[in-house]
N, C-alpha and C positions, 0 to 999 in steps of 0.2 A: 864643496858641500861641508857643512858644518854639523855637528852630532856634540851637545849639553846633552851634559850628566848631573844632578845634584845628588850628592849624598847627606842623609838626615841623619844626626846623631842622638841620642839622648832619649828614644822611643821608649812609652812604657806599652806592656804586655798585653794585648787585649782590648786596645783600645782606636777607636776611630778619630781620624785627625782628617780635618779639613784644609786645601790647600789651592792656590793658585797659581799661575807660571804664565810668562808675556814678555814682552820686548817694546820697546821702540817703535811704535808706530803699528803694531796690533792691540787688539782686544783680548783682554786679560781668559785665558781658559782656567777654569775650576774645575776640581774634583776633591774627592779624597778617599781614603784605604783604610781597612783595621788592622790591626796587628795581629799577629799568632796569639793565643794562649800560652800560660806560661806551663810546664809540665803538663801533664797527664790531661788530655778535655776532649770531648768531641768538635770536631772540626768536618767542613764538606768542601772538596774537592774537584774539579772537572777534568776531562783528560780530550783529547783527539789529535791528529795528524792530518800532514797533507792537505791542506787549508786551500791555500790559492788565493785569489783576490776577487770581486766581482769588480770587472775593471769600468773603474770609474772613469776614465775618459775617452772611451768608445764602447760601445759593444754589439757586436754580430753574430747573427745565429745562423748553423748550419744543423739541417740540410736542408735546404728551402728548396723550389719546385725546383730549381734550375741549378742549382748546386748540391751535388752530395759530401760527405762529409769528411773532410780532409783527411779524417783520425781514425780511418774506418768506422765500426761501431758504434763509434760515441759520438755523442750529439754534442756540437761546439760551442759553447754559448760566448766565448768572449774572444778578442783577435789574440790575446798577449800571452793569457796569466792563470793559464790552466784552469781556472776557478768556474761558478756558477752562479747563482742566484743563493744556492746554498752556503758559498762561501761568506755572504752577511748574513744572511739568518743565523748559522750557529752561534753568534756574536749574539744575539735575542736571546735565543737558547740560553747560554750562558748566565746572561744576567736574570734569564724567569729562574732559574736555580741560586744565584748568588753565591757560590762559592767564599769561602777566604782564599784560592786562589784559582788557579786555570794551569795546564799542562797542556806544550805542544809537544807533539812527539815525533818535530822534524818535518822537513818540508811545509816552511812554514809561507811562502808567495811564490816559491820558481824563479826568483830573479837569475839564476842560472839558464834556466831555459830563453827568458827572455831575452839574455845576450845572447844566447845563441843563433833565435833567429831573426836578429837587429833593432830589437826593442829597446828602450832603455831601462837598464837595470836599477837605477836611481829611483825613477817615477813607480816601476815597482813596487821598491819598497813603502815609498810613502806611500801610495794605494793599501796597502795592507796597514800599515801603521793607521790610517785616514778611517780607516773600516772597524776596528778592531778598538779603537779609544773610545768608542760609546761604551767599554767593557775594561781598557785594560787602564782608564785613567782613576777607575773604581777598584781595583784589583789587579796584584802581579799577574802576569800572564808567563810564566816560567818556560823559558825554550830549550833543545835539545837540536843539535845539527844534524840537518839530513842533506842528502846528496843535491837536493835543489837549491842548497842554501852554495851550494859550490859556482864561481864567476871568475872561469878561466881566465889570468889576468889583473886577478884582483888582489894581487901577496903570492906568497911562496905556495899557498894550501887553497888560494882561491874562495878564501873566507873570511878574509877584511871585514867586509862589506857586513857580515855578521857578528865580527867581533867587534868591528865600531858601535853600530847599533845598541847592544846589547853590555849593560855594565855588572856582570854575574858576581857571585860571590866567591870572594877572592881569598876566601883565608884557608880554603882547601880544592883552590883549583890549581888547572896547568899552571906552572910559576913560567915553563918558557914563554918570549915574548910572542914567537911563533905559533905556539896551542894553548894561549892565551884563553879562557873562556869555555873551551872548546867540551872541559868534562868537568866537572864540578858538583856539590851537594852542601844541602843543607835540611836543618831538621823542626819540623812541626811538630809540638805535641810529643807524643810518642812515637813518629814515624819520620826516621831519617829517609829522606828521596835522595838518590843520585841521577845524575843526567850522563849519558853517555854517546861518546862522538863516534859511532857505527862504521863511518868508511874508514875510516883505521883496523878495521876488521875485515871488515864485509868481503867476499870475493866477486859477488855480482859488479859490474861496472856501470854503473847508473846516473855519474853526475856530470858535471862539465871539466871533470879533471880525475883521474884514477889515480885515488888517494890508498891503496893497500899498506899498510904498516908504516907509514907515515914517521908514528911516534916512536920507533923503534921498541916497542915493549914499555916503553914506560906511562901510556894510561892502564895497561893492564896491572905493572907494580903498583902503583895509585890509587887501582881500582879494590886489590886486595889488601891493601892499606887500609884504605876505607871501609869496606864491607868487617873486616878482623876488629877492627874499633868500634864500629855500630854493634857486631853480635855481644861484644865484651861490655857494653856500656848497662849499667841498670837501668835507664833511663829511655833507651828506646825499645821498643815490644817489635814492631814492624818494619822493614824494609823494602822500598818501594822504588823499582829503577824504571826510568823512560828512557827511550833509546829511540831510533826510525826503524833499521832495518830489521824484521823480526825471524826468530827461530824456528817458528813453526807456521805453515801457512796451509791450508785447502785449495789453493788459486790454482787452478790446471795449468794457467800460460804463467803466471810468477811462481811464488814460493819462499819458503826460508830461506837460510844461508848458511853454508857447511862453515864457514871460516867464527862467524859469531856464533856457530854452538859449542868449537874448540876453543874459542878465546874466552869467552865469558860462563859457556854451560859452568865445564867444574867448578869456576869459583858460586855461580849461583847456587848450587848442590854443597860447597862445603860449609857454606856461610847460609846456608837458610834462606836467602830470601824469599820474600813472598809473595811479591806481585811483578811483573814485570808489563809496562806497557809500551805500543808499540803503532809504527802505522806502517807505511810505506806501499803496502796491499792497501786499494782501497774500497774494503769493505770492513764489517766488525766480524770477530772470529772470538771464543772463550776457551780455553783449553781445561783438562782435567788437572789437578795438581802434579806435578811431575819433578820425578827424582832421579837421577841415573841415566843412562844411555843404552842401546843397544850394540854390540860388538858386528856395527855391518856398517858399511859406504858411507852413510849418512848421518852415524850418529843420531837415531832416530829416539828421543825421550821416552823415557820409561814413566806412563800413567802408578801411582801410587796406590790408586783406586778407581773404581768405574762409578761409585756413586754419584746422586747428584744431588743428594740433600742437601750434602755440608760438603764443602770444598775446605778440607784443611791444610791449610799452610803451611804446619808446624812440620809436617811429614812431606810437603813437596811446594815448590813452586807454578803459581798458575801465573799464565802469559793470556794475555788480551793483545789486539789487533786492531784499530781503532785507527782506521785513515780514511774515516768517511768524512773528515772536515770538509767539505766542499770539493774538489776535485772532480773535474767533468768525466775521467777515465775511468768510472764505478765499474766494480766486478763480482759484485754479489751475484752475478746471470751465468761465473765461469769460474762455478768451484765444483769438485769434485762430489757426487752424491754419495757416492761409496768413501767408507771411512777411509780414505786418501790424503799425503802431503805430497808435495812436492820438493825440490832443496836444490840450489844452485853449489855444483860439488867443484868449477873451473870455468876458465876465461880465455879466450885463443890470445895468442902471445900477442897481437899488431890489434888497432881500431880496423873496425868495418862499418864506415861512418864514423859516427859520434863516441859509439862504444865499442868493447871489445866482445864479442860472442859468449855468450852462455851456454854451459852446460851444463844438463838438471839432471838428476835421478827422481824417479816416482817411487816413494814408501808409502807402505803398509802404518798406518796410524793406529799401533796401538788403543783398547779402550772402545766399546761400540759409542757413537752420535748419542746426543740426547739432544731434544729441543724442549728440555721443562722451563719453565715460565722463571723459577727462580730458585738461587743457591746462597744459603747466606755463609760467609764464609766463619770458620771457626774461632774464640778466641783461643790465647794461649792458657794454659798451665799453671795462673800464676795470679795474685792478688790483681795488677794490672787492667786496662781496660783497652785494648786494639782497638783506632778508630775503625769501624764499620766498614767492608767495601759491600756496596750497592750490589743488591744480586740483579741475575740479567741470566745470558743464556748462556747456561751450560755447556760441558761434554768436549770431548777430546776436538772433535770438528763442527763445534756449534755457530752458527751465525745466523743474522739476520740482514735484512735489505737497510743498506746506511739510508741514515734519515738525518734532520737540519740538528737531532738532539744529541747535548757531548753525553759522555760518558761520566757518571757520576758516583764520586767516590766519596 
């Protein structure tokens, strides 16, 4: 298999370039992309997770009269690739919005799972790459590694197969050749984004290979590198991180993860940030702006405020949840009604099967529910202009039923 990279030099600010790319004995594909503005502009954004593919070279529905459905619960729609029908539609989605770009927030086809149970991991990816260029040939489509991007086998880290694919920005990423791609950032406008690689954290065990502290602490040096530069710059107002596995969840059977609120919470809280997005749950979840921790098991985040006017950032960080990209395993039907999270706080020492057992604590989620229709988030302090995040649904344990549409920022 072979994976072409061009790199374009010489790009000005704001503007849209038309382009084409072929071979030998194909027919020439076009596209083209705009560029960022240069300092301070309004810009629109999309975000989601956990994507999957509608698999384009079979596909089979369960639970039909004489078969029920493999997955308990959930209804199967494709043999391979976790996905749905929904998993092409958000690609629609997408482009009825138009973004200047797109945010995946990890698990972005399962080619992990697909090796797992004999599929090919190759036709995979092209499946999702095949689905996804009605959108990303118009528009970066900017990735973050999740545990499905993991393909026991495939490198040291079981994430070749993603760092080939994907040619990131290199002038403040991993420099090892090993976590190459793996964490990285760059800045739009007024808002630097950082991407960040979660099983290097995570304590849950969820992918095709148990990757716990991997990097030995050095995405976390990196990360605080990063975030210390972005607050100190005059030039950026916003700090905006995608990740997969998130800190805070409603899900009764999942949940957050104790190990990503100790690795990442404090720098989040000392450094400001102010958005963090996420999938790995998949359903949408909005949290209240949150500052601090509680001194119990779980590290359970301290709301700032209960309002739901105005969600201000300046004074805490708000986390979105946002893994309704397609994925047939929907759980917006098994989240907690009562203001509840849940938190994976250990892992039994040996696999039992695939993974290693999880053990959760159930908290008390600070802050009562809201379900108001909209929050527009604060700007800052300051002559400055914060691009806009999209309001949506509030409240420490707010959500709704994922639907084919991303998340718009």
């Amino acid at each position: 298999m072979y994976v072409h990279h061009a790199r374009i030099t010489g790009l000005r600010p704001d503007t849209t370039y038309l382009y084409s790319a072929g071979h030998d004995g194909a027919a020439q594909e076009t596209g083209s992309f705009t560029t960022a503005p240069r300092g301070r502009a309004a810009f629109t954004f999309t975000s989601f997770g956990d994507q999957g593919t509608p698999n384009l070279r079979r596909s089979l529905k369960w639970p039909t009269e004489d078969t029920p459905p493999p997955l308990g619960p959930f209804r199967l729609y494709t043999s391979t690739q976790g996905g749905t029908e929904a998993s092409a539609d958000i690609v629609a989605a997408v482009e009825r919005v138009g973004p200047l770009f797109n945010l995946i927030n990890g698990d972005l086809c399962y080619a992990g799972v697909a090796g797992a149970i004999g599929e090919d991991r190759v036709a995979t990816w092209a499946d999702w790459f095949i689905n996804n260029s009605r959108s990303a040939r118009l528009r970066p489509w900017m990735p973050c590694v999740g545990n499905g991007e993991t393909e026991k086998g495939n490198g040291p880290l079981g994430v070749t197969g993603y760092q080939t694919y994907f040619a990131l920005p290199d002038a403040t990423t991993a420099t090892d050749e090993e976590t190459r791609g793996l964490w990285y950032a760059f800045t739009v406008g007024g808002v630097r984004f950082i991407s960040l690689a979660n099983d290097d954290v995570a304590i849950v065990d969820s992918g095709d290979i148990y990757l716990r502290g991997y990097s030995g602490g050095a995405q976390r040096r990196w990360l605080e590198r990063e975030l210390q530069a972005a607050r100190a710059s005059t030039a950026v107002d916003w700090i905006v991180v995608f990740m997969h596995h998130p800190m805070i969840s409603s899900h009764r059977s999942g949940g957050g993860d104790l190990g990503v609120r100790q690795e990442w919470g404090p720098l989040f809280d000392a450094y400001g940030v102010d958005l963090v997005l996420c999938g790995h749950e998949h359903y949408y979840e909005r949290s209240l702006p949150l500052r601090g921790t509680l001194p119990n098991e779980t590290r359970t985040p301290i709301p700032v405020s209960t309002g739901t006017d105005v969600a201000d950032t300046g004074k805490g960080t708000v986390h979105m949840v946002i893994g309704g990209g397609g994925n047939f395993a929907t759980t917006q039907d098994d989240l907690f009604e009562e203001p509840k999270g849940r938190v994976v706080v250990d892992v039994g020492k040996v696999p039992e099967g695939r993974h290693r057992k999880a053990f959760y604590l159930t908290e008390d989620a600070p802050g009562a529910p809201s379900r108001t229709a909209s929050t527009p988030m604060a700007s800052p302090p300051s002559t400055s202009t914060r691009a806009p995040v999209a309001p949506d649904a509030p409240g420490c344990t707010s959500r709704t039923t994922p639907s084919t549409a991303p998340t718009e920022s």
